[in-house]
C-alpha positions in Angstrom: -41.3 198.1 -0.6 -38.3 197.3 1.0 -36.6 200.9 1.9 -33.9 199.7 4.4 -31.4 201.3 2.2 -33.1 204.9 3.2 -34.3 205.7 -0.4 -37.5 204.9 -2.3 -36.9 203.2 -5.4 -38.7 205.1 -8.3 -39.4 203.7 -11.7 -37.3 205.5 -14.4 -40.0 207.4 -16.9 -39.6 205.9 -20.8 -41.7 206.7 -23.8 -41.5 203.1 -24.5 -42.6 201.8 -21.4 -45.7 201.9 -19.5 -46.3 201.2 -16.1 -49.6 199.8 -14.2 -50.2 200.4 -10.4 -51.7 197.2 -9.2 -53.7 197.0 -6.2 -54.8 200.6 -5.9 -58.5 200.1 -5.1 -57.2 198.4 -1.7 -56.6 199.4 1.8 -53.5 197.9 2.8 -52.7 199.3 6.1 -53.9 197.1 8.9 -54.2 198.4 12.8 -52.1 195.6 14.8 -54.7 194.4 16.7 -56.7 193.9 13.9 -53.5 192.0 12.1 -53.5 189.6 15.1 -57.2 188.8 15.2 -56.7 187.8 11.9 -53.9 185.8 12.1 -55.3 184.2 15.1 -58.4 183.6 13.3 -56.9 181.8 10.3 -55.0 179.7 12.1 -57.7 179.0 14.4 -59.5 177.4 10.7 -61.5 180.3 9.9 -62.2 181.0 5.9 -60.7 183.3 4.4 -64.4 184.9 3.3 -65.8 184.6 6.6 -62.3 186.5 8.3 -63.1 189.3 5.6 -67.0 189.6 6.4 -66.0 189.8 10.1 -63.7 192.5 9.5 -65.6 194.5 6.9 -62.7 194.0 4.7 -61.9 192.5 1.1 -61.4 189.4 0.6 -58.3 190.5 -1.3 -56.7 193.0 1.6 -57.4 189.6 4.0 -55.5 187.6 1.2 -52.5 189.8 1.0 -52.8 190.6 5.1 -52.5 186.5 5.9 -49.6 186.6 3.2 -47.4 189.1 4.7 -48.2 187.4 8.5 -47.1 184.1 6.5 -43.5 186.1 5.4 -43.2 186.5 9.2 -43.8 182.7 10.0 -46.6 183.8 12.3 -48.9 181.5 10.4 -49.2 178.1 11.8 -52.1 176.4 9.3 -51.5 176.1 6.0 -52.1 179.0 3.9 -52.6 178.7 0.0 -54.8 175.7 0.4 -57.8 175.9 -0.9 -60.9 173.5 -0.1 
């Protein structure tokens, strides 16, 4: 969520709308250090699964961890291949 604007966006309540909060079973806050040994691990060609075991983590919060380091070119290997 971007808040540079110093606000938090809120979704406007409607009778004919409803609204689903993806991505609430996850932990989505990363120490720093952990962050980096991630980072460095990917793009030292360690699997995604294998990062996540390591960690204790899901697969999923490694995922979405890897993609935000990618949004802040800190990721040197390629990142949505798949083998």
């Amino acid at each position: 969520m971007n808040t540079a604007a110093g606000h938090i966006p809120l979704l406007k309540q409607s009778r004919s709308r409803d609204y689903v909060f993806i991505l609430e079973d996850l932990e989505l806050a990363f120490p720093v250090e952990q962050l980096e040994l991630i980072t460095n691990q990917w793009n030292a060609g360690m699997e995604l699964e294998d990062i996540a075991k390591w960690h204790k983590r899901k697969a999923e919060e490694v995922f979405l961890a890897l993609f935000h380091q990618a949004m802040e070119n800190k990721v040197t290997r390629a990142f949505a291949y798949r083998r």
